[in-house]
PDB file of N, CA, C and O in Angstrom:
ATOM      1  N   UNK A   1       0.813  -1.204   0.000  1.00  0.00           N
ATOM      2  CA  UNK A   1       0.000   0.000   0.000  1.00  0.00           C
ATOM      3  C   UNK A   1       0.859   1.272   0.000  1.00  0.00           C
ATOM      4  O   UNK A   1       0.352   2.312  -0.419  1.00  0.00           O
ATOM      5  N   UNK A   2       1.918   1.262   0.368  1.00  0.00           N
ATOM      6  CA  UNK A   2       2.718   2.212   0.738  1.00  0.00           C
ATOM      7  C   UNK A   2       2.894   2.939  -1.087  1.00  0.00           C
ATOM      8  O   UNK A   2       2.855   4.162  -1.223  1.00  0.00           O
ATOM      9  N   UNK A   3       3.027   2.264  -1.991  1.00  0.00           N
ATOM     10  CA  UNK A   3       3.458   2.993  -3.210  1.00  0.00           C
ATOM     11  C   UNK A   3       2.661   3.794  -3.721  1.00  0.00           C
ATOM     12  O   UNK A   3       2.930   4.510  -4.685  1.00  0.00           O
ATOM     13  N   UNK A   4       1.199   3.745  -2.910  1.00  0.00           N
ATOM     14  CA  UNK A   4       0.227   4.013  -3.524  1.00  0.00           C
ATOM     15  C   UNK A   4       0.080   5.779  -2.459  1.00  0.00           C
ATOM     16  O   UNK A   4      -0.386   6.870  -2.788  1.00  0.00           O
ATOM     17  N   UNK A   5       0.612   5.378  -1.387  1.00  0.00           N
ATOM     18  CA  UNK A   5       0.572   6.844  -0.911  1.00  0.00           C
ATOM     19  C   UNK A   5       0.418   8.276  -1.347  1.00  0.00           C
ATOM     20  O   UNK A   5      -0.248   9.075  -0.689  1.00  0.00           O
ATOM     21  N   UNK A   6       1.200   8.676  -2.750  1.00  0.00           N
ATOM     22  CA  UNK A   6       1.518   9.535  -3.262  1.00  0.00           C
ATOM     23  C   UNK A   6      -0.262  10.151  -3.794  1.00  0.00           C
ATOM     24  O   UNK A   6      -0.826  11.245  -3.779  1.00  0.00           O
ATOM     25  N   UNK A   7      -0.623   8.828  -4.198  1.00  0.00           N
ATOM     26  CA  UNK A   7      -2.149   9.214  -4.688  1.00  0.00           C
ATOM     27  C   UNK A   7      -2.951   9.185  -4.026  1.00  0.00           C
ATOM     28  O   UNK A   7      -4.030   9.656  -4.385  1.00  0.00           O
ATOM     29  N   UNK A   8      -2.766   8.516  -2.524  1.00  0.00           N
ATOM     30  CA  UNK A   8      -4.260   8.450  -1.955  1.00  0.00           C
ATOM     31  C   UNK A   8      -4.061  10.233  -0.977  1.00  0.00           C
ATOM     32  O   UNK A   8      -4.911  11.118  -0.883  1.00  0.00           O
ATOM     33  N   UNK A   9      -2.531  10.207  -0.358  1.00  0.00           N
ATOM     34  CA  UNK A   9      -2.390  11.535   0.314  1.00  0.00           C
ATOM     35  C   UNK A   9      -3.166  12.831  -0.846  1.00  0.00           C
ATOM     36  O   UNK A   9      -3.446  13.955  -0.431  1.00  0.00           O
ATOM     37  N   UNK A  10      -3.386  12.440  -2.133  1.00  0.00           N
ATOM     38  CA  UNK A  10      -4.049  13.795  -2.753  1.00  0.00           C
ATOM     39  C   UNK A  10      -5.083  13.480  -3.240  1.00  0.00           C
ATOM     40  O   UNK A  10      -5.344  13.718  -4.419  1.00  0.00           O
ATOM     41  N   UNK A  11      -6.222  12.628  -2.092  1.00  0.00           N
ATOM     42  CA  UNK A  11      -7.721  12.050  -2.420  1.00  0.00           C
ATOM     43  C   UNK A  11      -8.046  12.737  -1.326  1.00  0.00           C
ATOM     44  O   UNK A  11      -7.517  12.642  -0.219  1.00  0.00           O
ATOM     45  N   UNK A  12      -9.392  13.803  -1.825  1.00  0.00           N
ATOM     46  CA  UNK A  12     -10.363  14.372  -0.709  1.00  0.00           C
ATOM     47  C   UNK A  12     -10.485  13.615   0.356  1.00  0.00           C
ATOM     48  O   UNK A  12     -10.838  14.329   1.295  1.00  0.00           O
ATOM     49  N   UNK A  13     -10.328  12.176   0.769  1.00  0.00           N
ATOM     50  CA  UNK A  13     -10.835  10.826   1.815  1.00  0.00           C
ATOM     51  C   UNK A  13     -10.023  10.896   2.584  1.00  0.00           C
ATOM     52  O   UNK A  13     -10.282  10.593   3.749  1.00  0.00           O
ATOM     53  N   UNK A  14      -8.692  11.340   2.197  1.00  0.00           N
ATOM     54  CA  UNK A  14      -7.471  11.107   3.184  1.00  0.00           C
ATOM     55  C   UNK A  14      -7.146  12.501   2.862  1.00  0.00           C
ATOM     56  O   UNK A  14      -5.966  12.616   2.531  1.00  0.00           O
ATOM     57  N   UNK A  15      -7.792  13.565   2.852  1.00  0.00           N
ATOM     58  CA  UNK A  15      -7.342  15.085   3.181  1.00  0.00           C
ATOM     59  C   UNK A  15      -7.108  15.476   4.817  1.00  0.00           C
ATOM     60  O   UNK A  15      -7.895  15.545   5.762  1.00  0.00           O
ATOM     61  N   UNK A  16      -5.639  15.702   4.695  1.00  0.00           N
ATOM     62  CA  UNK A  16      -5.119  16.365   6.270  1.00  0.00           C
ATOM     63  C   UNK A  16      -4.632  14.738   7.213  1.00  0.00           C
ATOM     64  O   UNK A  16      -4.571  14.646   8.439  1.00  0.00           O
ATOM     65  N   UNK A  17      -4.351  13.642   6.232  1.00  0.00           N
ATOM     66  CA  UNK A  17      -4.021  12.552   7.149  1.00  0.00           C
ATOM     67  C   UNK A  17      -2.390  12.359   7.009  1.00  0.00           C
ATOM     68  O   UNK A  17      -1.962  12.371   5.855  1.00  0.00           O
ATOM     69  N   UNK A  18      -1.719  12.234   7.765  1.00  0.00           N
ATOM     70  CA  UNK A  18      -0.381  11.695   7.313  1.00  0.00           C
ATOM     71  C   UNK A  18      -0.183  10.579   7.170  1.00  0.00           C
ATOM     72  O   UNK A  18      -1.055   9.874   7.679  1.00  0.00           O
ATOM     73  N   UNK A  19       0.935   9.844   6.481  1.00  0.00           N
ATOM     74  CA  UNK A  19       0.954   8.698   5.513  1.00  0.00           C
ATOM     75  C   UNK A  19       1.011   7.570   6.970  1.00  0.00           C
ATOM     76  O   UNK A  19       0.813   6.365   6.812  1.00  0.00           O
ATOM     77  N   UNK A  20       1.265   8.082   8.155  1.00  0.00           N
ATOM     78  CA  UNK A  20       1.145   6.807   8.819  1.00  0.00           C
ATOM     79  C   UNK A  20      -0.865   6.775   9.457  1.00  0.00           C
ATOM     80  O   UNK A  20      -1.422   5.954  10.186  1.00  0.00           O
ATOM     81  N   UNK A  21      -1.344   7.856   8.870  1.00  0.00           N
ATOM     82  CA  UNK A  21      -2.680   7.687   9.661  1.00  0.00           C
ATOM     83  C   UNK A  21      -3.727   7.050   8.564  1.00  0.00           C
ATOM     84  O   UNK A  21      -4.765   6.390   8.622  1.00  0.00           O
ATOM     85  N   UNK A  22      -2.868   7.620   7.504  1.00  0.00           N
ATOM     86  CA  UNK A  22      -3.768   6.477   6.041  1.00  0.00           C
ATOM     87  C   UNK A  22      -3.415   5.486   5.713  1.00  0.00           C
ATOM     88  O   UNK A  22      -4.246   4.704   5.253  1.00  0.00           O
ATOM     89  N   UNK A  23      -2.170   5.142   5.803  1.00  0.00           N
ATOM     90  CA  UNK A  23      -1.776   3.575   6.162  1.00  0.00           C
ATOM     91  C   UNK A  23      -2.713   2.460   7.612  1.00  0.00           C
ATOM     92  O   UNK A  23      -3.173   1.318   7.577  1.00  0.00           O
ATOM     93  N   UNK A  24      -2.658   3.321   8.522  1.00  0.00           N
ATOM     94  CA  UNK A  24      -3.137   3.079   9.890  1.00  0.00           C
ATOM     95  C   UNK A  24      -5.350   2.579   9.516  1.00  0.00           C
ATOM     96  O   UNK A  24      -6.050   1.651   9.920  1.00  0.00           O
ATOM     97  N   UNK A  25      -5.651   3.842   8.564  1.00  0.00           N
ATOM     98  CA  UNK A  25      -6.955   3.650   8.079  1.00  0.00           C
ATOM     99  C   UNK A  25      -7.333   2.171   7.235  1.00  0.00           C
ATOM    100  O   UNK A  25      -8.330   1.457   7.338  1.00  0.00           O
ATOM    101  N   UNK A  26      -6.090   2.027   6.350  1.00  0.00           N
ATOM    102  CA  UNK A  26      -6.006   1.319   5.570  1.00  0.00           C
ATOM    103  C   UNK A  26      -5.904  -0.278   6.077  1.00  0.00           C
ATOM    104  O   UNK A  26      -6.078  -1.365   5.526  1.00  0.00           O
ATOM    105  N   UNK A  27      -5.659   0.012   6.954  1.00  0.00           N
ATOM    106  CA  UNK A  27      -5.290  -1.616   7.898  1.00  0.00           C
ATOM    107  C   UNK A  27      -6.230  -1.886   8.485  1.00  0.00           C
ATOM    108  O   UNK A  27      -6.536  -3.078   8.477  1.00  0.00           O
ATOM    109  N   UNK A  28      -7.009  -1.034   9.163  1.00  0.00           N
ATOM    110  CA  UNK A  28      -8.169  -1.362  10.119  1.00  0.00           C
ATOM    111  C   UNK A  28      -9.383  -1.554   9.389  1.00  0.00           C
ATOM    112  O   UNK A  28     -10.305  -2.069  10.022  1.00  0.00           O
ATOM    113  N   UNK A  29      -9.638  -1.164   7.853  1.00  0.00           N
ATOM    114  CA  UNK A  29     -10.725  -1.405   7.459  1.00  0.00           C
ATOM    115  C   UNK A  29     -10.474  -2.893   6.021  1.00  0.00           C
ATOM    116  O   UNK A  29     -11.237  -3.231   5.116  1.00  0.00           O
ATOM    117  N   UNK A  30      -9.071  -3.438   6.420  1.00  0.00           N
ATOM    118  CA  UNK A  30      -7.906  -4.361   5.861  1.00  0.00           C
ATOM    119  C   UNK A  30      -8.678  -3.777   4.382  1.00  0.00           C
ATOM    120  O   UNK A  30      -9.669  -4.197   3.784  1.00  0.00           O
ATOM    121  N   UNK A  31      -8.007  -2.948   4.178  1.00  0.00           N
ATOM    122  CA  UNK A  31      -7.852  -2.713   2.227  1.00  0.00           C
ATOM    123  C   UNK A  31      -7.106  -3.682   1.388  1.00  0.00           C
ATOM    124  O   UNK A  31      -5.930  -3.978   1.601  1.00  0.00           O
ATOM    125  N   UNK A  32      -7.869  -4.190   0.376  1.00  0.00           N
ATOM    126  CA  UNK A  32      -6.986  -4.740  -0.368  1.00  0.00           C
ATOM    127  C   UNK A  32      -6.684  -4.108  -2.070  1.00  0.00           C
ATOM    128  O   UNK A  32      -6.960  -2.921  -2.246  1.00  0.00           O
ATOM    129  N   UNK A  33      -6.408  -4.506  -2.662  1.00  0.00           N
ATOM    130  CA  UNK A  33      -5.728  -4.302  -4.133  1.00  0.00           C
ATOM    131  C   UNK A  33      -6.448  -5.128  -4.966  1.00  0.00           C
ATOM    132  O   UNK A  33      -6.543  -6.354  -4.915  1.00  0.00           O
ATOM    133  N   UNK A  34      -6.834  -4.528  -5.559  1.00  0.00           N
ATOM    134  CA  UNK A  34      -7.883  -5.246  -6.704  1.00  0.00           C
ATOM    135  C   UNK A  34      -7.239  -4.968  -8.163  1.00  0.00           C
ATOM    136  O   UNK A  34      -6.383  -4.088  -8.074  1.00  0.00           O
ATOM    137  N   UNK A  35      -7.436  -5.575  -9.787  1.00  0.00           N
ATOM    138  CA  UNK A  35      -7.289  -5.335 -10.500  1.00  0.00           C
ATOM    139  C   UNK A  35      -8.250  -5.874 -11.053  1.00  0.00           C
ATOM    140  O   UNK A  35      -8.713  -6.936 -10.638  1.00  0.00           O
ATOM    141  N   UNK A  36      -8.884  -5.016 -12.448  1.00  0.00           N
ATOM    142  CA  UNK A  36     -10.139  -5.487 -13.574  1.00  0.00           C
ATOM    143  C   UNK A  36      -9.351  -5.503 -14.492  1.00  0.00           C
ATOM    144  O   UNK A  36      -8.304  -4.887 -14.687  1.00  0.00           O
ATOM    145  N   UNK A  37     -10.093  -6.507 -15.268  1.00  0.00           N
ATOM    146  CA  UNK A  37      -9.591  -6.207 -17.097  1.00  0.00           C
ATOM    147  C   UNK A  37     -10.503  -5.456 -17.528  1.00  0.00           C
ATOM    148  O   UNK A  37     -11.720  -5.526 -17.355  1.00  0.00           O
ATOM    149  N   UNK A  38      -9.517  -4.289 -18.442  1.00  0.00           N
ATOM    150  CA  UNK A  38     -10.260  -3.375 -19.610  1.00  0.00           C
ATOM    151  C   UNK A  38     -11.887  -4.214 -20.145  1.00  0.00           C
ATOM    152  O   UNK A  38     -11.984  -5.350 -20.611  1.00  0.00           O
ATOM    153  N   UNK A  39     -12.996  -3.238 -19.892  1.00  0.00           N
ATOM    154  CA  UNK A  39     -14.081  -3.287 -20.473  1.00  0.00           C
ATOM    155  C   UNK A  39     -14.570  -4.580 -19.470  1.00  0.00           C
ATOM    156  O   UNK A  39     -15.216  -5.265 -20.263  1.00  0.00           O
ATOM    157  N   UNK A  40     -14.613  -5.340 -18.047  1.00  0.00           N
ATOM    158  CA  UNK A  40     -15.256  -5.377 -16.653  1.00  0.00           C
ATOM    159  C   UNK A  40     -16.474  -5.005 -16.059  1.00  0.00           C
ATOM    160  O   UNK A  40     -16.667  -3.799 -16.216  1.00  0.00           O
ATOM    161  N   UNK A  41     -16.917  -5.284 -15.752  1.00  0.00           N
ATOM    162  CA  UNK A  41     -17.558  -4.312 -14.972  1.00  0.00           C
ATOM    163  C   UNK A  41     -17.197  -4.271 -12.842  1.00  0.00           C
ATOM    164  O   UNK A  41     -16.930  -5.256 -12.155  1.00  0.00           O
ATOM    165  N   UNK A  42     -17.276  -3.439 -12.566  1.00  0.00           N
ATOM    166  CA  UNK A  42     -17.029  -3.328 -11.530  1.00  0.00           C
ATOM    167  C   UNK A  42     -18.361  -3.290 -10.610  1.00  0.00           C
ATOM    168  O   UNK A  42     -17.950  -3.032  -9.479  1.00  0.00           O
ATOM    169  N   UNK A  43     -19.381  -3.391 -10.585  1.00  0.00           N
ATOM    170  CA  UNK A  43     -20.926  -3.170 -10.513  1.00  0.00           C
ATOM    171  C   UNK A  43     -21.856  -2.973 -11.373  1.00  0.00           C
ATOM    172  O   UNK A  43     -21.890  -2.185 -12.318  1.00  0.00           O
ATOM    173  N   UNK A  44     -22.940  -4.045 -10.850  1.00  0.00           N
ATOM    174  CA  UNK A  44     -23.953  -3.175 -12.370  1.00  0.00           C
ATOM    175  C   UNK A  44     -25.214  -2.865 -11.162  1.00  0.00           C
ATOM    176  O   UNK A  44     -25.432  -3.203  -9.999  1.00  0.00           O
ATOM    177  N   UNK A  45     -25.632  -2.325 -11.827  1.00  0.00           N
ATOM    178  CA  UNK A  45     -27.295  -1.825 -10.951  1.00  0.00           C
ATOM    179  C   UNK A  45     -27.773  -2.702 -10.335  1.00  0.00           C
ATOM    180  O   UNK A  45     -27.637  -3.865 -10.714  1.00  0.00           O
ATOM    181  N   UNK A  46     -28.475  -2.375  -9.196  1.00  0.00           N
ATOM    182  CA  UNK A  46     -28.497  -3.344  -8.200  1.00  0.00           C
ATOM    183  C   UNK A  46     -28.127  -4.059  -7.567  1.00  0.00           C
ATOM    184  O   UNK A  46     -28.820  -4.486  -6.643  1.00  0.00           O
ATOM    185  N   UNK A  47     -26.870  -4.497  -7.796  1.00  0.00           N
ATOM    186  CA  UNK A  47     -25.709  -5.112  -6.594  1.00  0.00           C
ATOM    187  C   UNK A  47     -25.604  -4.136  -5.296  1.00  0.00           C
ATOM    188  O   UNK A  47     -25.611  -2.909  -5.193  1.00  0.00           O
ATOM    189  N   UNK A  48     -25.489  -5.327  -4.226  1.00  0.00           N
ATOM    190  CA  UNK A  48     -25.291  -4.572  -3.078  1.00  0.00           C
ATOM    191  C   UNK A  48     -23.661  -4.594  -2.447  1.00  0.00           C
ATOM    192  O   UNK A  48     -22.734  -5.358  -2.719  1.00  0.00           O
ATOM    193  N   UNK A  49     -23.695  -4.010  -1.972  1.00  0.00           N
ATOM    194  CA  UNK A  49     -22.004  -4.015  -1.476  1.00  0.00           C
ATOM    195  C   UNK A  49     -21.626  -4.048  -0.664  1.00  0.00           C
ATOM    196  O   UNK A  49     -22.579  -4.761  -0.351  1.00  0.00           O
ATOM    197  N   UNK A  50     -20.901  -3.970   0.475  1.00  0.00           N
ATOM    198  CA  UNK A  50     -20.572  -3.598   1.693  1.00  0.00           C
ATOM    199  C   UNK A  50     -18.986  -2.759   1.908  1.00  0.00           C
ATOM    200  O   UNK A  50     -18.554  -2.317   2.973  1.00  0.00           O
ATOM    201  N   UNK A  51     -18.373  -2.714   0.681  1.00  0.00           N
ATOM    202  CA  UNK A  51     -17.348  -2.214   0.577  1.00  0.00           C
ATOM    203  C   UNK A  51     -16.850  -0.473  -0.691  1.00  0.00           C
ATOM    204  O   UNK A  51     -17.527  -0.182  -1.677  1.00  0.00           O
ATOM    205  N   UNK A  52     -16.294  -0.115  -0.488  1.00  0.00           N
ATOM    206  CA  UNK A  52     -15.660   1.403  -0.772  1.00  0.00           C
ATOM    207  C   UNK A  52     -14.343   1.238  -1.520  1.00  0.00           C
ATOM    208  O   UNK A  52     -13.306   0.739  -1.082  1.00  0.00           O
ATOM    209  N   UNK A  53     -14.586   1.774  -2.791  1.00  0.00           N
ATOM    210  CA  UNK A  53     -13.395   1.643  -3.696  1.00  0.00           C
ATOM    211  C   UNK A  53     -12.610   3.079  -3.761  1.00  0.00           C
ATOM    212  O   UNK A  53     -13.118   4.174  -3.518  1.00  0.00           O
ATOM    213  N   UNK A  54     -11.071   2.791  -4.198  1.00  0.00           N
ATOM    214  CA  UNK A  54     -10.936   3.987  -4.822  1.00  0.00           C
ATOM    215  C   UNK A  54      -9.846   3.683  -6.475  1.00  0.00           C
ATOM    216  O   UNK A  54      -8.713   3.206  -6.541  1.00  0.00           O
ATOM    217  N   UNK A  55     -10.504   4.043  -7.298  1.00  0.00           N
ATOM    218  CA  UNK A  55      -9.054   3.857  -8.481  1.00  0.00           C
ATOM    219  C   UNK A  55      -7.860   4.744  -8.525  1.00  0.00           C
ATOM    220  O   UNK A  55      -7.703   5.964  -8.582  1.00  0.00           O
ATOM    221  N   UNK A  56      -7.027   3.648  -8.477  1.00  0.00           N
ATOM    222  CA  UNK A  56      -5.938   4.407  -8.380  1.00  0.00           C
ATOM    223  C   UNK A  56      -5.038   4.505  -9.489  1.00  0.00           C
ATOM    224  O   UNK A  56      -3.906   4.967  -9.351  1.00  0.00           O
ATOM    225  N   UNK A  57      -5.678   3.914 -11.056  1.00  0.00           N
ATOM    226  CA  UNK A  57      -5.284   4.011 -12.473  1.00  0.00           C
ATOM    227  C   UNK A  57      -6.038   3.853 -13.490  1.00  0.00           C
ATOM    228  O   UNK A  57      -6.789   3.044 -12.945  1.00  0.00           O
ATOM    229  N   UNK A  58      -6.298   3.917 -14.123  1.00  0.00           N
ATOM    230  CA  UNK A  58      -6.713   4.199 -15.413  1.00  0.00           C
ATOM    231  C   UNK A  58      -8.137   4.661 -15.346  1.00  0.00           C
ATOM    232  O   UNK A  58      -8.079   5.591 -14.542  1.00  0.00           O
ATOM    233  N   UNK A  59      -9.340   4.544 -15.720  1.00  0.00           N
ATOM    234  CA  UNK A  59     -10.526   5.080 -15.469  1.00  0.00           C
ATOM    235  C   UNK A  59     -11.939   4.429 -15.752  1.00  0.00           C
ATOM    236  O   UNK A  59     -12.024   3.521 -16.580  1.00  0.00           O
ATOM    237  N   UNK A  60     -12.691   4.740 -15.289  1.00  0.00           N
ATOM    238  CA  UNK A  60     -13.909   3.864 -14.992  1.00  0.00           C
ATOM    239  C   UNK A  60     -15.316   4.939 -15.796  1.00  0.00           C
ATOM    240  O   UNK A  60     -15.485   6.151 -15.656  1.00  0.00           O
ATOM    241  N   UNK A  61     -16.070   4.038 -16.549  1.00  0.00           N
ATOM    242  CA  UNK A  61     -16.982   4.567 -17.178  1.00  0.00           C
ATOM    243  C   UNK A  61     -18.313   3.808 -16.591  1.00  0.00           C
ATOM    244  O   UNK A  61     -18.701   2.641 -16.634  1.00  0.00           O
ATOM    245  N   UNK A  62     -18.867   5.108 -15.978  1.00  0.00           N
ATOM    246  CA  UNK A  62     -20.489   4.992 -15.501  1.00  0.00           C
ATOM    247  C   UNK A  62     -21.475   5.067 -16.261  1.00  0.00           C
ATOM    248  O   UNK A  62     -21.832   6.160 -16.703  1.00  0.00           O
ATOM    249  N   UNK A  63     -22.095   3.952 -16.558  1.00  0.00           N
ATOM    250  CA  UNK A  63     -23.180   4.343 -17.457  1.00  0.00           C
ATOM    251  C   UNK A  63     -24.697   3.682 -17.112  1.00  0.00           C
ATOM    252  O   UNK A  63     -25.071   2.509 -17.140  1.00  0.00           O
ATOM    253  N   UNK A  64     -25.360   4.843 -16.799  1.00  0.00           N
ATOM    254  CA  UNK A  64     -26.798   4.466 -16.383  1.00  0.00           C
ATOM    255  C   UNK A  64     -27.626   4.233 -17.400  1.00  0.00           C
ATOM    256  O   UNK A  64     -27.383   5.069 -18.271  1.00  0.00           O
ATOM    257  N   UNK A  65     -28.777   3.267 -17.835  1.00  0.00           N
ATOM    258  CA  UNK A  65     -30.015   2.904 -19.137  1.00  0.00           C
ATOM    259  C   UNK A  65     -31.010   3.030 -18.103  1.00  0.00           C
ATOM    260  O   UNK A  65     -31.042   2.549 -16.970  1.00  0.00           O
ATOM    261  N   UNK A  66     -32.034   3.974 -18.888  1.00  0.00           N
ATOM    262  CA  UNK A  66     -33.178   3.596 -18.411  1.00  0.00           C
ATOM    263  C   UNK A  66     -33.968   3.072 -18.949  1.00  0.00           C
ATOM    264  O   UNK A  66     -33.583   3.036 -20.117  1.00  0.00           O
ATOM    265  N   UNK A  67     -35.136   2.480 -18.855  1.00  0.00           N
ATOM    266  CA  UNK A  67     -36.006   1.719 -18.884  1.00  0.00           C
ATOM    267  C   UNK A  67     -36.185   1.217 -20.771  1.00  0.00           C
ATOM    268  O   UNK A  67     -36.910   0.245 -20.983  1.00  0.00           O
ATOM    269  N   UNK A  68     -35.722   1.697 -21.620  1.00  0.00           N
ATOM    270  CA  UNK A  68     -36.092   1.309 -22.577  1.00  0.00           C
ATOM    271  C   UNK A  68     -34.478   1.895 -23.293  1.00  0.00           C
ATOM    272  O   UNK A  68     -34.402   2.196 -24.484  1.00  0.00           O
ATOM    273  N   UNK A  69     -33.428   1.969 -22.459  1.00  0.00           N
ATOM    274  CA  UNK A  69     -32.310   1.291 -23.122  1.00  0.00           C
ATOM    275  C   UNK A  69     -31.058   2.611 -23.458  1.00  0.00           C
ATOM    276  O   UNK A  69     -29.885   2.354 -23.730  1.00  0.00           O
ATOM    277  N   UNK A  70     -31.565   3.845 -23.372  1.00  0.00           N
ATOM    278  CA  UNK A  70     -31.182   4.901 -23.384  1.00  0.00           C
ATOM    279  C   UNK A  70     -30.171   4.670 -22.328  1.00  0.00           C
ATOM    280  O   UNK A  70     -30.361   4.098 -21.255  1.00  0.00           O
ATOM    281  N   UNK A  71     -28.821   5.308 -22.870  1.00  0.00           N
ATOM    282  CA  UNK A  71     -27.412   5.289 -22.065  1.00  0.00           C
ATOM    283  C   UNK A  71     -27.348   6.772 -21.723  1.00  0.00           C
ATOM    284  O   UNK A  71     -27.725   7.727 -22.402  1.00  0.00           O
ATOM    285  N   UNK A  72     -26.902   6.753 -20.767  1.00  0.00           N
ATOM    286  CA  UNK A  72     -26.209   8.605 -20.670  1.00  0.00           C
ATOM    287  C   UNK A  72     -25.158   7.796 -19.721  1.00  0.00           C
ATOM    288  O   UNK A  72     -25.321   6.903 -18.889  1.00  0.00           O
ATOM    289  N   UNK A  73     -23.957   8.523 -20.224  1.00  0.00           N
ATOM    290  CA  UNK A  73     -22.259   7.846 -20.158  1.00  0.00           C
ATOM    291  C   UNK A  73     -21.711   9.476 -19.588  1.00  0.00           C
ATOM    292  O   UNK A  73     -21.754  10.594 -20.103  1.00  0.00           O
ATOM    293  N   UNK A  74     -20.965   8.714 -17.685  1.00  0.00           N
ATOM    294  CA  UNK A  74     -19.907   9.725 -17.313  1.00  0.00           C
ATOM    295  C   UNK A  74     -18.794   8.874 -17.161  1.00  0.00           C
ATOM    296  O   UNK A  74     -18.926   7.774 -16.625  1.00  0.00           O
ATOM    297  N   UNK A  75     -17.340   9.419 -17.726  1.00  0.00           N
ATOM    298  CA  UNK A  75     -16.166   9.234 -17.438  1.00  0.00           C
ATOM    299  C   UNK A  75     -15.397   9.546 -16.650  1.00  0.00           C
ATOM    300  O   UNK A  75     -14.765  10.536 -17.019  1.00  0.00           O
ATOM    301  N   UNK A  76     -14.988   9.009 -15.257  1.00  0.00           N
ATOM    302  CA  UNK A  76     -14.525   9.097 -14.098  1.00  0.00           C
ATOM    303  C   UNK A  76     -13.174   8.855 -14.133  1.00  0.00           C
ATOM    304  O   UNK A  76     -12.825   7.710 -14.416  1.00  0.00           O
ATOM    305  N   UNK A  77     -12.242   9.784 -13.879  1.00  0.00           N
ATOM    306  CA  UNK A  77     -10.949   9.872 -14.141  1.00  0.00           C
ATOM    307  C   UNK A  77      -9.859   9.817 -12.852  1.00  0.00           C
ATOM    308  O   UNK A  77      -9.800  10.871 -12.219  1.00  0.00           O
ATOM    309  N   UNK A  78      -9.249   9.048 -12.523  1.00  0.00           N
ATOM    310  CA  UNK A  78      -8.832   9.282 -11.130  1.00  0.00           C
ATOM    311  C   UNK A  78      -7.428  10.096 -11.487  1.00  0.00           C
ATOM    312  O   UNK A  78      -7.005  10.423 -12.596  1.00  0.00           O
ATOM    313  N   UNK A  79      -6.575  10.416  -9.552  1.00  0.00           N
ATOM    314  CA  UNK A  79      -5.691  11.183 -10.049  1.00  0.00           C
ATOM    315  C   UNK A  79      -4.547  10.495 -10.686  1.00  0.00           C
ATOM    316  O   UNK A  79      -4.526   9.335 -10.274  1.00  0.00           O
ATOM    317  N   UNK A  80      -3.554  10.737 -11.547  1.00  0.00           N
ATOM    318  CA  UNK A  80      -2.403  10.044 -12.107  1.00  0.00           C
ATOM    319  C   UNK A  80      -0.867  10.219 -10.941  1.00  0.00           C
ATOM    320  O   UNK A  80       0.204   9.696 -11.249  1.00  0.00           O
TER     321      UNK A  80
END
């Protein structure tokens, strides 16, 4: 987790924490490291969760349909 510091210290979530109190966060709620393959999904509607992500590379596309199939597409960019 430690390499990842650089990006999470400049995430609104860990604003004003020092790297041993977001490390310290990071342990107690045991974070782990995930990876998707390109074009995944990471959730689709209606799944329930119990857990809190954050990306820490490349970017994630939200896209809500409603009822008869209509997309409206946001592109969520994390920091580099």
């Amino acid at each position: 987790m430690k390499k990842y510091l650089p990006i999470l210290r400049n995430s609104p979530f860990f604003k004003g924490l020092t790297d041993n109190e977001i490390l310290s966060v990071l342990h107690c709620v045991n974070a782990t490291i995930i990876s998707k393959e390109r074009n995944s999904y990471i959730f689709r509607a209606g799944d329930s969760t119990e857990v809190m992500g954050l990306v820490l590379s490349g970017c994630v596309l939200v896209i809500q349909e409603d009822l008869w199939g209509t997309s409206k597409y946001s592109v969520k960019m994390p920091y580099r």
